[in-house]
C-alpha positions as CSV (number, residue, x, y, z in Angstrom):
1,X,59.0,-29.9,29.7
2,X,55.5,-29.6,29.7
3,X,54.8,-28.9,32.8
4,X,58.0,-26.1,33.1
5,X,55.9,-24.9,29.6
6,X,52.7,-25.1,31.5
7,X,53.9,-23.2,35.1
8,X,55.6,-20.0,32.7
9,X,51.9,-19.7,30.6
10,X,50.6,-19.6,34.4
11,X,53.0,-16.7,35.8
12,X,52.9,-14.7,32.4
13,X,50.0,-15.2,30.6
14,X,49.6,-15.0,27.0
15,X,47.3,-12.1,26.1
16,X,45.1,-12.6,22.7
17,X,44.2,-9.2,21.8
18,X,40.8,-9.1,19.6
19,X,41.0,-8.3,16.2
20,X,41.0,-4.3,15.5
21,X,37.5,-3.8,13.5
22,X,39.1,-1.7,11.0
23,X,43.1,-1.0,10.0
24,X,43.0,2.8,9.9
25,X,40.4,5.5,9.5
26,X,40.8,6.2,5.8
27,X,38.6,2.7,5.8
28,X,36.0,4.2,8.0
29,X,35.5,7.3,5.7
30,X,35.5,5.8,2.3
31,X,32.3,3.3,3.9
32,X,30.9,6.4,4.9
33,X,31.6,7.9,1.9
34,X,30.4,5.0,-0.3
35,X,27.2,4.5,2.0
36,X,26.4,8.6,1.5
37,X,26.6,8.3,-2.3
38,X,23.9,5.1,-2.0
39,X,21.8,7.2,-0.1
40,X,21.9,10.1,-2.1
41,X,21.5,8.1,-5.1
42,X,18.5,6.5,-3.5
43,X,16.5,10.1,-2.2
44,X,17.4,11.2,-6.0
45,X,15.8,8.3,-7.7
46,X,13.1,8.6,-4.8
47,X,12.5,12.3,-6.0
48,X,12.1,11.5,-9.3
49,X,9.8,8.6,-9.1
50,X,7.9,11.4,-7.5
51,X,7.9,14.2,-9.6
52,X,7.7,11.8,-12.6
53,X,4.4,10.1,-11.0
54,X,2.2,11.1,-14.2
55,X,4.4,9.6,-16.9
56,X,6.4,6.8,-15.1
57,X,3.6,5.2,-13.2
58,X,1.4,4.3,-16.6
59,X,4.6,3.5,-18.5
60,X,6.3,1.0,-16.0
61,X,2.9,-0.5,-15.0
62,X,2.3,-0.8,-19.2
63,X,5.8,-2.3,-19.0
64,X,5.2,-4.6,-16.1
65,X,2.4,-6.3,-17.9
66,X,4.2,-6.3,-21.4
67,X,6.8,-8.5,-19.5
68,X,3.9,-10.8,-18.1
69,X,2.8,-11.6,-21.4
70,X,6.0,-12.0,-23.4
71,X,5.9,-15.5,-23.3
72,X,2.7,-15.5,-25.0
73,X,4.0,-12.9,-27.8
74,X,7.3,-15.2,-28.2
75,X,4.9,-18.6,-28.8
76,X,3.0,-17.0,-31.1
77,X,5.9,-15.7,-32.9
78,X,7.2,-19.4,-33.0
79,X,3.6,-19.8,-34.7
80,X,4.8,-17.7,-37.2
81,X,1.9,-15.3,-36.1
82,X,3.2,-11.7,-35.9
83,X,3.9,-9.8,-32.7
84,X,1.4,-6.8,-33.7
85,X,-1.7,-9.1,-34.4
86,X,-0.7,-10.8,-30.7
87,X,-0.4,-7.3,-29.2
88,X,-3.8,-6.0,-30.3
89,X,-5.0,-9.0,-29.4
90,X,-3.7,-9.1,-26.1
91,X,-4.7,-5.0,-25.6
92,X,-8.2,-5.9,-26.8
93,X,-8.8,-8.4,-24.6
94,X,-7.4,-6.9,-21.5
95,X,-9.6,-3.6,-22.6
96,X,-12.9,-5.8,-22.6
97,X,-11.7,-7.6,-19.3
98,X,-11.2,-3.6,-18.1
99,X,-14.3,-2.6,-19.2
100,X,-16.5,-5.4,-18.3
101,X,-15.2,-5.4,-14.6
102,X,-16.2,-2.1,-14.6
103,X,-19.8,-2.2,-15.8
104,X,-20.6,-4.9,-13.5
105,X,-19.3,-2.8,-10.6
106,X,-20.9,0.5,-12.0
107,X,-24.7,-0.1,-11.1
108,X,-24.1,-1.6,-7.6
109,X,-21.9,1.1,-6.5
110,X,-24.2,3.8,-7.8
111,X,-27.4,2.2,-6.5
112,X,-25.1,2.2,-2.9
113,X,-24.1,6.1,-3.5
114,X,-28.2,6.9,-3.8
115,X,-28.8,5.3,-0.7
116,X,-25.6,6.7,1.4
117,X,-27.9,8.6,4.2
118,X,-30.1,5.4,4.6
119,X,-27.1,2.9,5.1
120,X,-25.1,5.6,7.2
121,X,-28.3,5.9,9.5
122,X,-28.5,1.9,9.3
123,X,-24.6,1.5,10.2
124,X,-25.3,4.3,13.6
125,X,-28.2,2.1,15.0
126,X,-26.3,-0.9,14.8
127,X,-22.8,0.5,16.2
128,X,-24.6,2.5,19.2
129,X,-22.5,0.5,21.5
130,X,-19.8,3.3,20.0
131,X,-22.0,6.7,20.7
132,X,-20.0,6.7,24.4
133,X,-16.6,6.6,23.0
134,X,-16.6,8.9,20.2
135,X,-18.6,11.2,21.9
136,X,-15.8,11.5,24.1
137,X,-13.0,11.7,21.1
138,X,-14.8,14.8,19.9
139,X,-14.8,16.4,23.3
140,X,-11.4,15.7,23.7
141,X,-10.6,17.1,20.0
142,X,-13.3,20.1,20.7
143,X,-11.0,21.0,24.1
144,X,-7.6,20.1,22.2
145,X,-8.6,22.5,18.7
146,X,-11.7,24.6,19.6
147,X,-13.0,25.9,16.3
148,X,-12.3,29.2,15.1
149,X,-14.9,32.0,16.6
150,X,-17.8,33.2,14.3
151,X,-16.8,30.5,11.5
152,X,-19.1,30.8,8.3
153,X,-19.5,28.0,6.1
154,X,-19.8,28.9,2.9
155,X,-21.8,26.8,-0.1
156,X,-19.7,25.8,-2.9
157,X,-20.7,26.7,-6.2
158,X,-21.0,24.2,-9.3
159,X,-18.1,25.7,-10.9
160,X,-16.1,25.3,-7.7
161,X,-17.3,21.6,-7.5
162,X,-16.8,20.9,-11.1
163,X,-13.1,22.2,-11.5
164,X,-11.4,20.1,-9.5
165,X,-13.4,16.7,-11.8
166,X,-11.8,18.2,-14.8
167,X,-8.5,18.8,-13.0
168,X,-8.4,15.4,-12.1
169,X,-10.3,13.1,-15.0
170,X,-8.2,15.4,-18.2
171,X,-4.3,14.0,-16.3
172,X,-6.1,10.4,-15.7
173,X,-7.2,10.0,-19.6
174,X,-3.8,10.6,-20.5
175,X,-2.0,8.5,-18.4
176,X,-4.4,5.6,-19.8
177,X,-3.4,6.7,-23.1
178,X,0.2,6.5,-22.5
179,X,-0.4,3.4,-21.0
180,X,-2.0,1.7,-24.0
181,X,0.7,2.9,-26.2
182,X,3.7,2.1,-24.0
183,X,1.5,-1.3,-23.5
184,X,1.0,-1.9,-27.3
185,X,4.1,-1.0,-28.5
186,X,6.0,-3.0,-25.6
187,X,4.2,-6.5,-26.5
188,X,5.7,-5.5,-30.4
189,X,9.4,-4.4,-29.9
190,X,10.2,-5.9,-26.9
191,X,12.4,-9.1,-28.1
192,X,14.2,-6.0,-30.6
193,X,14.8,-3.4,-28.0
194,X,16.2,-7.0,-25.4
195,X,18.7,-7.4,-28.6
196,X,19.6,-3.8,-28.5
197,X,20.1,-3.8,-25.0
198,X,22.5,-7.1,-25.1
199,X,24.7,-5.0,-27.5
200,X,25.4,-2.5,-24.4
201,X,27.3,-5.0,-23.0
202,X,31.0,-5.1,-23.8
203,X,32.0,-9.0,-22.3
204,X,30.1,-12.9,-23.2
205,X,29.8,-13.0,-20.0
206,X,27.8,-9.7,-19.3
207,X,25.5,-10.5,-22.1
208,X,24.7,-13.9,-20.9
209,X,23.4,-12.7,-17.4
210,X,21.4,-9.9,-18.6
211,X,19.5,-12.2,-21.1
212,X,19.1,-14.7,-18.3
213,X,18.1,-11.8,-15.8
214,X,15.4,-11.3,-18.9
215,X,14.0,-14.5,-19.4
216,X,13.7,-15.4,-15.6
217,X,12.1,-12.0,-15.1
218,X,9.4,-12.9,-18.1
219,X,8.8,-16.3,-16.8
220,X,8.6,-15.0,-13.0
221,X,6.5,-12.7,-13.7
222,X,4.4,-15.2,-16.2
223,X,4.1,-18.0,-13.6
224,X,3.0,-15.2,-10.6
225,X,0.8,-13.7,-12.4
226,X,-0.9,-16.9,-13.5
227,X,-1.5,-18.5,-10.7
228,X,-2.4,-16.0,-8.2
229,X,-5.0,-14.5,-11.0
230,X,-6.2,-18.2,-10.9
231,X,-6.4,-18.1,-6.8
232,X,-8.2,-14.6,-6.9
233,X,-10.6,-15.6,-9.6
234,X,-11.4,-18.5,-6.8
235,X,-11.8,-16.9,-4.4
236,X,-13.8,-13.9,-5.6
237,X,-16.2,-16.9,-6.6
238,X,-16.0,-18.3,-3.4
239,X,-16.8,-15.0,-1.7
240,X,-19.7,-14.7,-4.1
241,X,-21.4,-18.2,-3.5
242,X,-20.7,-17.6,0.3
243,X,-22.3,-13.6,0.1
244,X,-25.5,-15.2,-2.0
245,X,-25.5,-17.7,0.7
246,X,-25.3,-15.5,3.4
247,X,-28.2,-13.1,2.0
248,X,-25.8,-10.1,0.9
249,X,-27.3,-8.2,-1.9
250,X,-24.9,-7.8,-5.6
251,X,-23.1,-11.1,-4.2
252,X,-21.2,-10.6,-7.9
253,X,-20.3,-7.2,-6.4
254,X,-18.5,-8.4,-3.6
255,X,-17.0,-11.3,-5.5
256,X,-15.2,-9.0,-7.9
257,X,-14.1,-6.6,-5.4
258,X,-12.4,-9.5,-3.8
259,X,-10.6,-10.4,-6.9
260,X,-9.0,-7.2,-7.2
261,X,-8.5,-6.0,-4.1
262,X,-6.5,-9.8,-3.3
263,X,-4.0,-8.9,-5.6
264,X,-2.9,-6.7,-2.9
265,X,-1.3,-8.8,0.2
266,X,-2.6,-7.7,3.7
267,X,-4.1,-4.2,2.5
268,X,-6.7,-5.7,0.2
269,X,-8.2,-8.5,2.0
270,X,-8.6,-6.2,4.9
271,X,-10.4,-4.0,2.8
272,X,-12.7,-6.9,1.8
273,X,-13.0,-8.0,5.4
274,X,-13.8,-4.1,6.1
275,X,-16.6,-4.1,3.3
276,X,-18.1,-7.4,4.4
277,X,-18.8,-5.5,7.7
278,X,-20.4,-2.8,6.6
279,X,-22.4,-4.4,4.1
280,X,-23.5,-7.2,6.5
281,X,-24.3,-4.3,9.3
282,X,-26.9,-2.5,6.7
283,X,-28.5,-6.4,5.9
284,X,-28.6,-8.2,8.6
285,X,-30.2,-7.6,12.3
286,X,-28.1,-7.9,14.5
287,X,-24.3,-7.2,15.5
288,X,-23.4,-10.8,15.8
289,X,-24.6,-12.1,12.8
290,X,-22.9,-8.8,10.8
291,X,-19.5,-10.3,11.9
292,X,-19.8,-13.6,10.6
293,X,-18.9,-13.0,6.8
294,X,-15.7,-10.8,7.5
295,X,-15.2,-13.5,10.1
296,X,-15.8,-16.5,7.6
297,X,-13.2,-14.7,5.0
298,X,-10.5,-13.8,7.5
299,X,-10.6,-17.7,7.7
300,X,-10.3,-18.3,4.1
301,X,-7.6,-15.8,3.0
302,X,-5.6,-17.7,6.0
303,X,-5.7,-20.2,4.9
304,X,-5.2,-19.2,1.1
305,X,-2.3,-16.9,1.8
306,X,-0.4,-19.3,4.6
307,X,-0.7,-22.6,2.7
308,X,-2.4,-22.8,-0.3
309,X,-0.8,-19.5,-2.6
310,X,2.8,-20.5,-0.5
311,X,2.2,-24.1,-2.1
312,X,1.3,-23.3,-5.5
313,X,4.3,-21.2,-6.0
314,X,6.7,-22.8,-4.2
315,X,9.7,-21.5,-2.3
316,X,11.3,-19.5,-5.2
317,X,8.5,-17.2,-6.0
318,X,7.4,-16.3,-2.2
319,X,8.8,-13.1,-0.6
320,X,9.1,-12.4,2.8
321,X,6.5,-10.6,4.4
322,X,7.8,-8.0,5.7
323,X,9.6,-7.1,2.6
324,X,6.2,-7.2,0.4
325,X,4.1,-4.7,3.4
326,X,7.0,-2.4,3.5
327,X,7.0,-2.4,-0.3
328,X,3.4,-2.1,-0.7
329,X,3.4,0.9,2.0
330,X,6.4,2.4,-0.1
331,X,4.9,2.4,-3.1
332,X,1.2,3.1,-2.2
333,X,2.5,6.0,-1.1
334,X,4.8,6.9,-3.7
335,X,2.5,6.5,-7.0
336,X,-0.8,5.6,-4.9
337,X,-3.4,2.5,-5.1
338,X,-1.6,1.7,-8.3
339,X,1.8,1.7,-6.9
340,X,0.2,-0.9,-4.4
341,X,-1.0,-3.3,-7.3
342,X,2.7,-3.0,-9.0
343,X,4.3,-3.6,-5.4
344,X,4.8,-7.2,-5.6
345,X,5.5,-7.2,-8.9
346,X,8.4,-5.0,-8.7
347,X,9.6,-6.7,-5.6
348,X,9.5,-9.9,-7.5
349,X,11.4,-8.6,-11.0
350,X,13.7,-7.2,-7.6
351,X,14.5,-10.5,-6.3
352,X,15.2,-12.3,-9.6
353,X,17.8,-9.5,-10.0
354,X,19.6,-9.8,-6.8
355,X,19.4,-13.6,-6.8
356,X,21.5,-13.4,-10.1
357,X,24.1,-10.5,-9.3
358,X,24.6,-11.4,-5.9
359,X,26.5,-14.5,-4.5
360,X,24.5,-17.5,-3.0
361,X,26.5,-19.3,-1.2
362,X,27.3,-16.9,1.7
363,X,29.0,-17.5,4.9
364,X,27.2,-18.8,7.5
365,X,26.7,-16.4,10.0
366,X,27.2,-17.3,14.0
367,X,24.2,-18.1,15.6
């Protein structure tokens, strides 16, 4: 019998026809459908994360850092010390921090802005090896955009130069403003406004997540904070000893810089690594020896961004990399150098959201 079966599958074959992707159009159109409303959605919100810059950027980076010190405000509330002596406190402090970062970087930079001709002149001698090259980019852009015939330049006045400073310090003392108020009143009435929130929620269930959705966000955002200001603070003072060793001049300078630009992945520490060379090609000699700080640092923030941060944190708090450049290239240019300090951040109170809401254990998919 098996071998009658087996002859009759050999003369008429059984034909296994592949599943049909979809069971009818009307499937097709409502994905379509349902992928066009995301995307609407999304280039709305986009839009108004825009046009909103001045008032959302202070008061979800005020937010941001209300959340990072909510455990702090709940202990001491356990302490049976109130939440607006912990919030001044807190505002206090981070205005000193604020304002001592910035008097210890005032002097160098100005001293640097007075002598701008001599280190430009400085920078020119060392990078003649470049004269050849550019001098052949601005043929090229001279033949590509010829300027305009009988072109007058024309002197800017003082009022024409001082406008646009007003324009732009008068929006930037508000937003700081807004900031310390949306900061101050954030570290106060969070744990009320959480309680208000919960109420939203019709089901047990539905309450439940969003307070755990809360309280992993704090703590997230508590622990990442933490420890990569710990790392930066360490490394800024390992950048300093290694610029005083060097010879730089303001090694402090360059060790603060390298605190807060760090808190940027990829963008700031090539920033550092771009202000180590020009600093090292206005003090030292010689070409060579000018690339052996940014050099030396590449080095170090390899080895303190592959293993050391990655360690620290562990696997639950690292993003993929990909994920935190495009997000830091989203939102720099979205709400500016701001937007590219709050990048990870957001990315992070992101990723604690989608790892609640959405499923873990997915399918495996074929390799």
């Amino acid at each position: 019998m098996d071998y009658l079966r087996a002859r009759r599958e050999r003369r008429h074959p059984v034909i296994i026809n592949d599943p049909q992707p979809v069971a009818s159009t009307d499937d097709v159109w409502g994905s379509a459908s349902q992928l066009a409303l995301i995307g609407i959605f999304v280039l709305l919100l986009g839009a108004v994360f825009y046009v909103a810059r001045p008032i959302l950027l202070p008061v979800v980076a005020a937010l941001i850092i209300a959340m990072t010190f909510a455990p702090i405000v709940k202990r001491a509330d356990q302490l049976n010390v109130s939440p607006w002596l912990t919030a001044t406190l807190i505002v206090v402090v981070l205005g000193a921090a604020v304002a001592t970062v910035i008097t210890l970087l005032a002097g160098p930079l100005v001293a640097w802005i007075d002598r701008a001709p001599e280190i430009a002149a400085r920078i020119k001698e060392k990078l003649y090896v470049l004269d050849i090259p550019l001098a052949a980019l601005r043929d090229l852009q001279h033949t590509l955009m010829p300027p305009a015939p009988n072109s007058v330049n024309v002197q800017p006045s003082q009022i024409t130069l001082v406008a646009p400073v007003i324009a732009a310090v008068t929006p930037a003392v508000m937003q700081i403003v807004i900031f310390a108020a949306t900061l101050f009143f954030g570290l106060v009435g969070q744990m009320e406004v959480r309680k208000h929130l919960t109420l939203l929620f019709g089901s047990r269930d539905a309450k439940l997540r969003f307070l755990r959705i809360a309280n992993d966000i704090e703590d997230n955002l508590a622990s990442y904070v933490a420890v990569v200001t710990t790392i930066n603070i360490a490394l800024g003072a390992v950048v300093a000893a290694g610029a005083w060793a060097f010879g730089f001049e303001n090694p402090l300078m360059l060790g603060l810089l390298t605190t807060i630009l760090n808190y940027i992945p990829y963008i700031g520490p090539a920033c550092v690594v771009a202000i180590l060379f020009g600093v090292g090609l206005v003090t030292f000699p010689t070409l060579g020896y000018a690339l052996l700080p940014p050099a030396a640092f590449v080095a170090l923030t390899t080895i303190e961004g592959n293993i050391l941060t990655p360690a620290i944190l562990g696997h639950r708090l690292t993003l993929n990399p990909l994920v935190v450049f495009i997000a830091i290239v989203f939102w720099a240019w979205l709400w500016g150098p701001i937007g590219a300090f709050l990048a990870v951040p957001l990315s992070l109170i992101g990723l604690v959201i989608a790892n609640h809401v959405l499923p873990s254990d997915d399918a495996k998919l074929p390799g």
